[in-house]
C-alpha positions in Angstrom: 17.0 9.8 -3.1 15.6 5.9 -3.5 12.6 5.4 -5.4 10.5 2.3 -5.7 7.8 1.2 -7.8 4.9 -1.9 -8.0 2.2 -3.0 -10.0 -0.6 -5.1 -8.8 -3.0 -7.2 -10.7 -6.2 -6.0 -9.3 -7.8 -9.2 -9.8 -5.2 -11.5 -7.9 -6.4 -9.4 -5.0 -9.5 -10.1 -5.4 -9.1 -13.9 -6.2 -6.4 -13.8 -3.1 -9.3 -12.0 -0.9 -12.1 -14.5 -2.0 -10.1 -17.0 -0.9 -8.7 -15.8 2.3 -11.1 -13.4 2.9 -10.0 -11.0 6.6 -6.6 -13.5 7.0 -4.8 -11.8 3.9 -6.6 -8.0 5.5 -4.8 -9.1 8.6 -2.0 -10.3 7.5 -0.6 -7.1 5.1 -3.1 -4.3 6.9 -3.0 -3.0 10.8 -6.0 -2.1 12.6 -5.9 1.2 12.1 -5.9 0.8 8.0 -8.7 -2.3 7.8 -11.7 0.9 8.4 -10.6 3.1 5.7 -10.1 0.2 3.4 -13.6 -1.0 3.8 -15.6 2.2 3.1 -14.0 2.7 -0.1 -15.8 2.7 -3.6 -13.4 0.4 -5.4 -12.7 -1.9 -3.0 -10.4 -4.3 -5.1 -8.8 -1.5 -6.4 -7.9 0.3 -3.3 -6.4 -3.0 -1.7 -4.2 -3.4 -4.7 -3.1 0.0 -4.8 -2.2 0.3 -0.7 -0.9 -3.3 -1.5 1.5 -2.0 -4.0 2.6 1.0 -1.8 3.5 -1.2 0.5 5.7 -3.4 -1.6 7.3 0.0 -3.4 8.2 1.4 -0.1 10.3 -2.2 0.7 11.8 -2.2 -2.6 12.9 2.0 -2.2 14.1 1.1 1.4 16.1 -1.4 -0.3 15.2 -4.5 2.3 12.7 -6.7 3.8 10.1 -5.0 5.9 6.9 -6.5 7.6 4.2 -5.3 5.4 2.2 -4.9 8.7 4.6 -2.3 9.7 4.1 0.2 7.1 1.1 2.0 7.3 -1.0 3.6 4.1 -2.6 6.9 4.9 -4.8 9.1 2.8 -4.7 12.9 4.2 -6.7 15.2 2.0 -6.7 12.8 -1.2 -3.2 12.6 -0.8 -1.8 9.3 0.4 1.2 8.9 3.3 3.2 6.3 4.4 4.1 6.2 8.0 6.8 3.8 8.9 8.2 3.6 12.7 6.8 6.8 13.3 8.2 8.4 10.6 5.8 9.9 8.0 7.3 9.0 4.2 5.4 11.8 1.4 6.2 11.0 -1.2 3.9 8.4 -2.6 1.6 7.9 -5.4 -1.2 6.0 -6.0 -2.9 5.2 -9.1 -5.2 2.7 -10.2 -7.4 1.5 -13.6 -9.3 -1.4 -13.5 -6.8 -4.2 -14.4 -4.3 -2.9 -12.1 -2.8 -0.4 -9.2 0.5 1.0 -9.2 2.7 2.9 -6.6 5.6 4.7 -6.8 7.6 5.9 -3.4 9.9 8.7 -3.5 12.1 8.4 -0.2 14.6 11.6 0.4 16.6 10.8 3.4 20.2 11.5 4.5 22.4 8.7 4.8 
């Protein structure tokens, strides 16, 4: 089992998406994550959060991986990473305000 875990400053997101706006959206989110992204509530709060998955999945895997490349899924209010193909459960989401965290559970045989 390898777990990984990230916190995000909600406002650097938002200071990092004033500033470069659909360049850091397509940069860190595919095509197929940019809708669901954009007809969310908490805006802000839902890019850091999918952010942070992201960055707990790499750190779980234990190496660099295009941020691109991992996809954030919500199925049901429960959120998914799919990586390669593969579809990665256990992840969780949470955020409040000031911040989003993620922690990624990976159980995979070696």
């Amino acid at each position: 089992m390898d777990v990984g875990v990230d916190i995000v400053d909600v406002k650097r997101i938002k200071k990092v998406l004033d500033k470069y706006g659909e360049k850091f959206l397509n940069k860190v989110f595919s095509d197929e994550e940019k809708p669901f992204l954009k007809q969310r509530k908490f805006l802000h709060e839902s890019i850091a959060g999918r952010f942070a998955a992201k960055e707990a999945f790499i750190k779980a895997k234990g190496m660099k991986l295009p941020l691109k490349e991992i996809y954030v899924f919500q199925n049901t209010k429960k959120p998914y990473i799919n990586y390669r193909g593969k579809v990665y459960k256990g992840l969780s989401i949470s955020h409040e305000r000031d911040y989003a965290v993620a922690v990624v559970i990976i159980h995979e045989d070696k």
